[in-house]
C-alpha positions as CSV (number, residue, x, y, z in Angstrom):
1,X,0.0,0.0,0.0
2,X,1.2,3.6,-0.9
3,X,2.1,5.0,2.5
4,X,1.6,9.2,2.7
5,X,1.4,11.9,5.2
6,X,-0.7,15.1,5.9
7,X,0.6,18.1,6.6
8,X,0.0,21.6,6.8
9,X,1.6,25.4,5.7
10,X,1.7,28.3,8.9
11,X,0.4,30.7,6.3
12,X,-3.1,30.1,7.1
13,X,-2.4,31.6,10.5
14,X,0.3,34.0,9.5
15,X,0.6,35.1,6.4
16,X,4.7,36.5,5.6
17,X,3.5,38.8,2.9
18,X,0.5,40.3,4.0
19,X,0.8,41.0,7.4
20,X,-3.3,42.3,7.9
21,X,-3.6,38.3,6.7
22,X,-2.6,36.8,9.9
23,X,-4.2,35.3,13.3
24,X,-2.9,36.4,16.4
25,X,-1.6,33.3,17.6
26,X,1.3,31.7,18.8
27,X,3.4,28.8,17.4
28,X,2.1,26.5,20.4
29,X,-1.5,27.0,19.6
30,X,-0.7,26.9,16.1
31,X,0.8,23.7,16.3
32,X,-2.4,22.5,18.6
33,X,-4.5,23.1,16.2
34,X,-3.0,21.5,13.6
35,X,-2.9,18.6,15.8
36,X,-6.4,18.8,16.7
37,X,-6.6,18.8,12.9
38,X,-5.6,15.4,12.4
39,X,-2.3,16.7,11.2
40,X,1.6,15.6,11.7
41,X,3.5,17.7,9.5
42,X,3.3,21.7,9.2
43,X,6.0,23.9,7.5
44,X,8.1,26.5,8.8
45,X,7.1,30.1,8.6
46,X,8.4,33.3,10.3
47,X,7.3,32.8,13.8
48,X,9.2,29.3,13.8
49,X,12.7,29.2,16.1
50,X,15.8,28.3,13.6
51,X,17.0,25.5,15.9
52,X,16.0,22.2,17.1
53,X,17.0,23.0,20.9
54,X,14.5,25.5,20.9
55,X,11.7,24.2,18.6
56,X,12.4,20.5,19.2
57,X,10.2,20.5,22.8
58,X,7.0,22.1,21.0
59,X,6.9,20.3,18.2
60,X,6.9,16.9,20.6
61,X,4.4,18.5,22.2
62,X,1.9,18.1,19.7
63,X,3.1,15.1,17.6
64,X,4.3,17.5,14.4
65,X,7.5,17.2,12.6
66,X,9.0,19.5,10.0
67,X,7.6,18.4,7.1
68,X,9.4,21.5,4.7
69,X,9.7,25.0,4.5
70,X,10.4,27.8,1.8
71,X,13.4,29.4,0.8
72,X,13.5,32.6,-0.9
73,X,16.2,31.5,-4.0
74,X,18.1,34.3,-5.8
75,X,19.4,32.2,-8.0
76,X,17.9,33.6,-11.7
77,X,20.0,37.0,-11.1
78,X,22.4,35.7,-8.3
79,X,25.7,33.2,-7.8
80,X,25.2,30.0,-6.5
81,X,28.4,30.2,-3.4
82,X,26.2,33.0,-2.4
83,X,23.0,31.1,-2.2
84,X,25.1,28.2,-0.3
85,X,25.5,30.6,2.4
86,X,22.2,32.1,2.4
87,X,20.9,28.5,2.6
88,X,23.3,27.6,5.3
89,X,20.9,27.8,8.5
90,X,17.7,26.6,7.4
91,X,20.1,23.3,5.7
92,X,21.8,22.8,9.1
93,X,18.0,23.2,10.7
94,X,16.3,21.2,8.3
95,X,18.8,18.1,8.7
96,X,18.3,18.4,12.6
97,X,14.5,18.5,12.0
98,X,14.8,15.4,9.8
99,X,13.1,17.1,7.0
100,X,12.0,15.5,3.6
101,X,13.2,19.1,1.6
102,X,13.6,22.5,1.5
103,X,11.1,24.7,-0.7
104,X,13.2,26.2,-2.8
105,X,10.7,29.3,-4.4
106,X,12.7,31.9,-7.2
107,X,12.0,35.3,-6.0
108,X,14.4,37.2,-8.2
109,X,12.5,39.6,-10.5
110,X,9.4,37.8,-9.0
111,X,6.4,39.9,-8.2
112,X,4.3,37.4,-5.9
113,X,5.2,39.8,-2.8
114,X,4.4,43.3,-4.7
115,X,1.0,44.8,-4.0
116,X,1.2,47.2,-6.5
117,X,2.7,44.9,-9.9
118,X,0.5,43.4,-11.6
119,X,0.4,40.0,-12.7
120,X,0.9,40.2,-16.2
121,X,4.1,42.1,-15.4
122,X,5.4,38.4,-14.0
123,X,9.5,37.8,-15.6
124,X,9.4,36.1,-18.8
125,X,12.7,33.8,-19.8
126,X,13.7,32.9,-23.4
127,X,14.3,29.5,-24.1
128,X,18.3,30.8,-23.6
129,X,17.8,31.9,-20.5
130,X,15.9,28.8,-19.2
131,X,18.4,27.0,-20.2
132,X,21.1,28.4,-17.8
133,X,18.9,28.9,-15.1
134,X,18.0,25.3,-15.0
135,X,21.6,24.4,-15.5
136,X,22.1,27.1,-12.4
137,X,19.5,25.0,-10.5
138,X,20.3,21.6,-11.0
139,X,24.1,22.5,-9.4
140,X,22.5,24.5,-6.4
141,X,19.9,21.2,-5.8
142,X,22.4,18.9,-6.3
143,X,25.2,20.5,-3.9
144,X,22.2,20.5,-1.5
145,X,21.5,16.8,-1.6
146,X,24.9,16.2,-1.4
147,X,24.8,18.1,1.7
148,X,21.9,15.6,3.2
149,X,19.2,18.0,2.7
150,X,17.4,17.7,-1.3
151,X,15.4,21.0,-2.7
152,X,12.0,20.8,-4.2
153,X,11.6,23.1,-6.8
154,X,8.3,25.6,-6.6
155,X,6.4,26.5,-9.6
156,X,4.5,29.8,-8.3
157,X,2.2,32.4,-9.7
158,X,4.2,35.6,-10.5
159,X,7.2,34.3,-11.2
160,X,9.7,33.1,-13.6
161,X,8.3,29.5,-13.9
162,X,4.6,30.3,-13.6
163,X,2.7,28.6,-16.4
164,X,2.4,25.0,-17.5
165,X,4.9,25.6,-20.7
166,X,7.5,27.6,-18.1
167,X,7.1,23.9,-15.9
168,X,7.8,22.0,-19.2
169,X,10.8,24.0,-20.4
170,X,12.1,24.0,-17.0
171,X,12.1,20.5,-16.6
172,X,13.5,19.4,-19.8
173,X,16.5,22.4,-19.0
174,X,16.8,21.0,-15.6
175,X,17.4,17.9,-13.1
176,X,15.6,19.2,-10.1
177,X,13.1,17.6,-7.4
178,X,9.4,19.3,-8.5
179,X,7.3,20.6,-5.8
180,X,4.0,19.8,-7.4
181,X,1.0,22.2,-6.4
182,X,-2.6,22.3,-7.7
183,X,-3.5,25.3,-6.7
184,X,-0.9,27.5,-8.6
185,X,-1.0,25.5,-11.7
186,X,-4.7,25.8,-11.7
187,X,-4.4,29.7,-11.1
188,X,-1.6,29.7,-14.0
189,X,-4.5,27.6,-16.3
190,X,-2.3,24.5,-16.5
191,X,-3.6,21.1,-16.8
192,X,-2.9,19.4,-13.1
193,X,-3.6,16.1,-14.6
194,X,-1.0,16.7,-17.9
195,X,1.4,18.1,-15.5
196,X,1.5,14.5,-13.5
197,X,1.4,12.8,-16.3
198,X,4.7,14.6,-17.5
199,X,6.8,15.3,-14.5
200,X,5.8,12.5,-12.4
201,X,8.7,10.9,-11.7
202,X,10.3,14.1,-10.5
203,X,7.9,14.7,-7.9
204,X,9.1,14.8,-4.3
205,X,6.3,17.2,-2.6
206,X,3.2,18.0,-3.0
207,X,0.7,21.3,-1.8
208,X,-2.9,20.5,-2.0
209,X,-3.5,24.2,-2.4
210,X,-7.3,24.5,-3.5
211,X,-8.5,27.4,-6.2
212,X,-12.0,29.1,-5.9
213,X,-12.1,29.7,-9.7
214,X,-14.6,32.2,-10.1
215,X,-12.5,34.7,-8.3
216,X,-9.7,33.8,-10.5
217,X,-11.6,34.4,-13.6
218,X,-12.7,37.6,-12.6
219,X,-9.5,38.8,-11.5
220,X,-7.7,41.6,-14.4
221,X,-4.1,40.4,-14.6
222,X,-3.3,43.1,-16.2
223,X,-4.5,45.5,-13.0
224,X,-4.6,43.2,-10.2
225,X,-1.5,41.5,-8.3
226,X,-0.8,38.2,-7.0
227,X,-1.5,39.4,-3.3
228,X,-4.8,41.3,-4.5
229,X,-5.8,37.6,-5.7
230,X,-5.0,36.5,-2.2
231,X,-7.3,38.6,-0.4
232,X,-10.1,38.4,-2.6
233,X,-9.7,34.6,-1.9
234,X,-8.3,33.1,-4.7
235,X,-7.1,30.1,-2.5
236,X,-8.8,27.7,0.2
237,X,-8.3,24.1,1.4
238,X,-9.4,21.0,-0.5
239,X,-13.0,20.6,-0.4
240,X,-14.3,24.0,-0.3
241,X,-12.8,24.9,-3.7
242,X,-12.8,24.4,-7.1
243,X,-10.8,21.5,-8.0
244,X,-11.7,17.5,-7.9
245,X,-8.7,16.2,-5.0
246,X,-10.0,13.2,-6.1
247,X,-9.1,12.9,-9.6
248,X,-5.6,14.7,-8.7
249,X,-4.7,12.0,-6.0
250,X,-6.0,9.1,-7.8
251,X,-3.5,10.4,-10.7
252,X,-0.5,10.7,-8.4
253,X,-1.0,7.1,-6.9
254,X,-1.4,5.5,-10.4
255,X,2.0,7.3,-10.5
256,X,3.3,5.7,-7.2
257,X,3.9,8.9,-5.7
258,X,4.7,8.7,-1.9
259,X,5.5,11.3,0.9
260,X,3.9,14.4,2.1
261,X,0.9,15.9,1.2
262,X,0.7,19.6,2.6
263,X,-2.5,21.7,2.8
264,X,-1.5,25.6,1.6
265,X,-3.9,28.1,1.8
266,X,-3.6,31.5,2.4
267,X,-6.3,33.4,3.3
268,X,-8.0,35.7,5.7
269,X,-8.4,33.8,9.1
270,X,-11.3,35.9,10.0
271,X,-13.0,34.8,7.1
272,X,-11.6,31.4,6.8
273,X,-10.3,30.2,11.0
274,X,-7.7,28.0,10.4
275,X,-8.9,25.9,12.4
276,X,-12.0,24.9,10.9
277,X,-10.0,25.2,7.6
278,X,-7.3,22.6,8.4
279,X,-9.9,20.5,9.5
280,X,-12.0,20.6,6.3
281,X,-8.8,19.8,4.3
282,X,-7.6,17.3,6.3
283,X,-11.2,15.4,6.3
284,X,-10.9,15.7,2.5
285,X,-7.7,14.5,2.0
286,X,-8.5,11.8,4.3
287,X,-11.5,10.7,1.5
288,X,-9.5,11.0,-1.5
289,X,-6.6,8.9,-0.6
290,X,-8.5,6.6,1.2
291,X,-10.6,6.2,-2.4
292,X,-6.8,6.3,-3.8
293,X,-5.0,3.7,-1.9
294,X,-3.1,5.3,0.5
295,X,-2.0,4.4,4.2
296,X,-1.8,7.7,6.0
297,X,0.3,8.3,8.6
298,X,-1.3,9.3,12.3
């Protein structure tokens, strides 16, 4: 039997970009209510200690391990002995946490964290460029797993690899782990299903991130920003969005894909208590892989 675990991203609670986004509540409660959730895995996020001394107690606590994080790459613009040493903590931290990866998210020229740029203004590579900043890449991810600690590479919404044709040409320019999540691909108007299909085998990670399409639709990309989309709600938890989990898990275990499945969704916590969000996500998750095959964790 396919064996998986459920796990969860801090940035329902606190979100790092959009401060007004966040819950008042500390990592402990966090962490409880994850737990209460069902959940054994959350992410890191900015009100998580960079050590294991420190952290280690709380996450015992509550049964949660580190089940990933992001890192904010430079590499498109930037030199890769820099990124080592940017890398350097959260690597060392991430190896003490017994970690599967670090999220490894381009943020060079991106414009996921500015209010005021629209999306359409996202970087666009030529086929030139793709090709050395996969090159670029595949070192980087390789000196990391080398160094007991592998990347999984981000597709996101505003920046350089965005769209389903970005993903492809990446891919086929690179050698990297995939980080493979709906939600953005669905936002981008890539085919989640095709995207399986083709990268499957390079698939380390997963975020169930969950779309509510008709705010996607209506969003002007060529006036509105990746943040604006955010707080109008673009994303939510599977089961109270747009896409069929089903379908997506079912393809991933025809695929054998094992590991982490981790529930993303930022959104307003008034709106949307994390809490009550994580529970609805995990309860659907729960159905799908059960429907799927899988053996998850508790």
């Amino acid at each position: 039997m396919l064996k998986a675990q459920l796990g969860i991203a801090p940035i329902a609670w606190w979100n790092d970009d959009l401060a007004e986004l966040s819950d008042d509540v500390s990592l402990d409660e966090c962490l409880r209510q994850a737990a209460e959730a069902g959940l054994t895995g959350m992410e890191t996020g900015r009100r998580f200690p960079m050590n294991m001394d420190e952290l280690g107690p709380i996450l015992d606590r509550h049964g949660i391990s580190v089940c990933g994080g992001w890192f904010s790459g430079l590499l498109l613009d930037g030199d890769i002995e820099v990124e080592k040493d940017r890398i350097a903590e959260q690597h060392a931290f991430f190896k003490a946490a017994g970690a599967p990866c670090i999220v490894y998210g381009e943020t060079a020229r991106s414009v996921q964290g500015e209010r005021n740029t629209p999306l359409a203004q996202k970087p666009i590579l030529t086929e030139a460029e793709m090709v050395a900043y996969g090159r670029k890449v595949s070192d980087f991810a390789d000196w990391c797993a080398a160094e007991g600690m592998p990347l999984s590479y981000h597709h996101h919404m505003a920046a350089a690899v965005e769209t389903e044709a970005e993903l492809d040409l990446f891919m086929k320019h690179s050698s990297v782990p995939l980080l493979f999540d709906a939600g953005h691909m669905a936002f981008a108007g890539g085919d989640n299903l095709r995207v399986i299909e083709n990268h499957h085998a390079r698939i380390s990670h997963v975020h169930t991130k969950d779309v509510r399409m008709p705010v996607i639709d209506a969003l002007d990309r060529t006036r509105e920003s990746f943040l604006d989309a955010i707080i109008k709600g673009a994303f939510t938890v599977p089961g109270d969005g747009s896409l069929d989990f089903e379908v997506i898990v079912k393809t991933l275990a025809a695929k054998e894909y094992e590991g982490w499945f981790v529930i993303e969704a930022e959104q307003d916590p008034i709106a949307n208590p994390p809490l009550d969000m994580a529970i609805k996500g995990r309860a659907e998750l729960k159905r799908v892989m059960d429907a799927a095959g899988y053996e998850v964790a508790k």
